[in-house]
N, C-alpha and C positions, 0 to 999 in steps of 0.2 A: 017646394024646392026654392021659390023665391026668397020664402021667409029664412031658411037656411042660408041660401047666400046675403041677406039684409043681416044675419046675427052673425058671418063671418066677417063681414065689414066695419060693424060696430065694434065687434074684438079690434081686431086693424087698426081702427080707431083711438079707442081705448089704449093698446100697445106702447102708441108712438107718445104717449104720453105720461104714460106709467114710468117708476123709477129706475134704475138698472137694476135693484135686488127685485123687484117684478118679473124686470122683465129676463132674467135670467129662471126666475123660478118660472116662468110660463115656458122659458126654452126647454129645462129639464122635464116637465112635465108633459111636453110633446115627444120627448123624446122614449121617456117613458111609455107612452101609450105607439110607439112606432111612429108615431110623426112628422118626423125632423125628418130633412133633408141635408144632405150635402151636411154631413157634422165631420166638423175639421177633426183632422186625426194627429193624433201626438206624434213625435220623432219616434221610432225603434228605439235608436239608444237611450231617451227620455224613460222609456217604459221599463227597461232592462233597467236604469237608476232603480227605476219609484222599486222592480223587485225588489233589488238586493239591497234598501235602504228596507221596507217592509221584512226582509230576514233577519235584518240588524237587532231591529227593532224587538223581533219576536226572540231571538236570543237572551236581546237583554232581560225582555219579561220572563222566560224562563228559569236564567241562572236566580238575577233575584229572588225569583219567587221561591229558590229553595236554602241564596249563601243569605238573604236578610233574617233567618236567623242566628248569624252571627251579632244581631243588635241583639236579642233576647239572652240574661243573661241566665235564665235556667232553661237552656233549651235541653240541656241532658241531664236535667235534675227530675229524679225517680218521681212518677206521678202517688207512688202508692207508700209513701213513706209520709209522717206526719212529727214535723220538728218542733219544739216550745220556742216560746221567747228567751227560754235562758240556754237553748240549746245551741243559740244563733249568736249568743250575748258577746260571746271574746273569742279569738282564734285558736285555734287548737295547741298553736305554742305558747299563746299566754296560758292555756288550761293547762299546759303541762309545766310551766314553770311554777304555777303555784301549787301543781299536785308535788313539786318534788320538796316543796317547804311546811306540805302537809305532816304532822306526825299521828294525828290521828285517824279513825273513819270518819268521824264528822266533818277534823277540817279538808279531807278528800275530797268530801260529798260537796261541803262549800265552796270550794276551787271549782269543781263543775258547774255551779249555779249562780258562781258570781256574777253581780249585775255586769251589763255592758258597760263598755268607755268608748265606744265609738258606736258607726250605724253600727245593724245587725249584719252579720258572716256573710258571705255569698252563698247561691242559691244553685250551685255545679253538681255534678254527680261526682268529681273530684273530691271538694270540700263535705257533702254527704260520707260518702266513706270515709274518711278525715274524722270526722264526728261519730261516726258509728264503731269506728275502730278504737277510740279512743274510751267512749264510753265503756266497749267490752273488755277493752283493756285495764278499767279500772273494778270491775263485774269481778274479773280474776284474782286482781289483786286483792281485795277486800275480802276473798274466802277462801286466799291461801293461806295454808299455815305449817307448812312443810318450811326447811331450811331455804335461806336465800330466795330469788324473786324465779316466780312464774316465767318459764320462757317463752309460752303463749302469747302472754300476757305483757313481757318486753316487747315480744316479734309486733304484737297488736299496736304498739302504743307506737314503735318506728313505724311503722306501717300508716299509723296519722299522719304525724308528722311530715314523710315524703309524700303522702296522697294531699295533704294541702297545696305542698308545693307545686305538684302536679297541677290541681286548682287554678294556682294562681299564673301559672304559665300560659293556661287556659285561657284567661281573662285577659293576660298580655296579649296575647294572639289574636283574640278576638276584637281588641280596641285597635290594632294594626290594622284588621282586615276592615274593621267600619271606617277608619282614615282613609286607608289607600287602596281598599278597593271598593268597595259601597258607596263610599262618595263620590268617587269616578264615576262609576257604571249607572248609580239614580240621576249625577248631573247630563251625563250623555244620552239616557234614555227622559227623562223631563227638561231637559234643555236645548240640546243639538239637536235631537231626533222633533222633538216639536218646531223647531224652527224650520227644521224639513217638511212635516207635516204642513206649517203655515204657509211657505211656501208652494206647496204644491195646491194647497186650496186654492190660493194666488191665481195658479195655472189655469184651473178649474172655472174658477171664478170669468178671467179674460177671455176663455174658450164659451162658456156659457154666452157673455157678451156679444162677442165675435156673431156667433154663429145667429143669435136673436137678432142685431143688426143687418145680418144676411139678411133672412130669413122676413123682417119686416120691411127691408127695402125692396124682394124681391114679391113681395103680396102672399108670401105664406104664414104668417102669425097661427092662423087654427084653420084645423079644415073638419067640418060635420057634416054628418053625411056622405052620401055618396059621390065621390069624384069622377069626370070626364079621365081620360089617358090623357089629353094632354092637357093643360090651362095653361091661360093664356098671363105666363109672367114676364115682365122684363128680364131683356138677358143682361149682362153686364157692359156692353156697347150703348141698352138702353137707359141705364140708369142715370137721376139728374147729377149735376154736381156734388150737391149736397151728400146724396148719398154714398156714392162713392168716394168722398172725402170723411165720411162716418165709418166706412168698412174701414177704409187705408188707417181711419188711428184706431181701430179698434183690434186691427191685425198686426200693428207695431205694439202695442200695448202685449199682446198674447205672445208676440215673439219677444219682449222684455220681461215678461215675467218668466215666461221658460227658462233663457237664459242664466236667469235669477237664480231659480230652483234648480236647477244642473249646477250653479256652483256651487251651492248648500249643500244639493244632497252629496256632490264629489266630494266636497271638507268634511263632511261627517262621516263617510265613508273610509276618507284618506286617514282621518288621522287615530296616532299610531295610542291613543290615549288608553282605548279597551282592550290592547294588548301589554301596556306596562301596568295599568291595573291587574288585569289576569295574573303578572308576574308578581306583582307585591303578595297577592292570594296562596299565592303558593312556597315564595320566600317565606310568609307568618307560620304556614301550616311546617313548612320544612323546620321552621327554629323553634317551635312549640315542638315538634316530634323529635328534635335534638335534643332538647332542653330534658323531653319525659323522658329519653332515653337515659340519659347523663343521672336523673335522679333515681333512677329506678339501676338500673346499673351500681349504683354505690349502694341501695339500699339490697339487694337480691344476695351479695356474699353473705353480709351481715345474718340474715335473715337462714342464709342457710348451715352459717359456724352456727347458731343458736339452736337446728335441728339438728344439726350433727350431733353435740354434745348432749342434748336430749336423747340423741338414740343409745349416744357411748352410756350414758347414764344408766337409761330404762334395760342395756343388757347387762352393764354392772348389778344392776339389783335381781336380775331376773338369776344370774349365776350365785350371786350369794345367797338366792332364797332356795335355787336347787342344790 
């Protein structure tokens, strides 16, 4: 027993001389094992912050982790489709301005294949059927041989045309939403929200301190083995000067840093930044779903004079064969 209380006192010892990252890591780990005594307790509404900053927090990792593909710029482009370099080479309106100056099949085939003049196309499921439509559009054309042009084969090739546009609305919306809302929301969650975080370690940190200062001015540093009910520590009437001038700045320290972290975490809380990001999110998604609407609206009459006249046709022929 004795030898246990000679290796409690060398700890003690030891304690009062070690660093404050020591000696806060010897307070944690007292505490840890049940230890500690008298461990200062945080304010209610302290704790009620660190929540509702920790929900904040967990929001933001959520949304992002599903709108930060709006940085990827094929996030809805077909996994199961396989395009060339010359498929990629020119836009679909350059392909169709040189298909319409084509007179033969070769130089058709050429306008399809011509080299690039800029990077390669985008990588949308927009621009995809853009390309896919077009190529079948000219699939048509090249093995019709009836009067006047394939209405298919028209309907396909506007049918590009407005699916690029489509595309590229896509792509505007998307660079909106990485400006004004993804840049909000990554700088509020890696910049405010950590300053909270740092903050609160802050806390953490002076409450570890605090309580280590107790705790070695009152002779509890470590305790092995088995304890009496009572031992015999100085109460706080007993303590020297010194010490009690060691607690007093260690306990203004712990109520400045609270402080501190309550107005962080309130400012990061308060402000109104992840709700006018939110609204830009949805302004981009709102004028990108105007915009398809507006292109697809002009392109849906066209598209359906060109089956109509196809049906007047196919019963034209069908009554002059009967």
């Amino acid at each position: 027993m004795d030898n246990f209380k000679a290796f409690g006192s060398s700890l003690s010892s030891i304690g009062q001389q070690i660093t404050p990252f020591a000696s806060r890591t010897f307070q944690y780990t007292k505490e840890q094992l049940g230890q500690a005594e008298d461990k200062t307790q945080l304010p209610p509404d302290y704790i009620d912050l660190e929540k509702r900053v920790d929900a904040l927090k967990q929001v933001h990792q959520k949304m992002l982790a599903v709108t930060s593909q709006y940085s990827h710029e094929a996030y809805d482009y077909p996994a199961n489709i396989k395009e060339s370099f010359s498929d990629l080479g020119r836009t679909v309106s350059e392909k169709v301005q040189l298909l319409s100056a084509a007179t033969t099949p070769a130089e058709a085939q050429a306008a399809l294949t011509a080299p690039p003049t800029a990077k390669p196309q985008p990588k949308t499921f927009s621009h995809a059927i853009a390309r896919a439509s077009l190529a079948s559009s000219q699939l048509l054309h090249q093995q019709h041989t009836g009067a006047g042009e394939d209405p298919l084969a028209t309907a396909l090739e506007k049918y590009a045309l407005a699916s690029e546009r489509l595309g590229e609305a896509r792509l505007a919306q998307d660079a909106q939403i990485q400006s004004r809302y993804l840049a909000g929301w990554n700088t509020t969650l890696n910049t405010n929200l950590m300053f909270a975080t740092r903050a609160r370690k802050n806390v953490e940190k002076a409450r570890l301190t605090l309580d280590s200062v107790k705790s070695r001015a009152k002779g509890n540093t470590w305790k092995i083995g088995p304890t009496s009910p009572r031992d015999d520590h100085p109460t706080s009437d007993e303590l020297s000067p010194e010490a009690q001038e060691e607690i007093e700045k260690a306990e203004d320290e712990f109520v400045t840093q609270t402080e501190e972290a309550v107005g962080v975490m309130k400012n990061v809380l308060d402000t109104p930044e992840p709700l006018r990001n939110l609204a830009e999110l949805v302004a981009a998604q709102l004028e990108y779903h105007k915009k398809a609407a507006e292109i697809l609206s002009e392109l849906a009459p066209v598209i359906e004079g060109l089956q109509v006249e196809q049906e007047a046709n196919y019963r034209k022929s069908r009554e002059s064969a009967s």
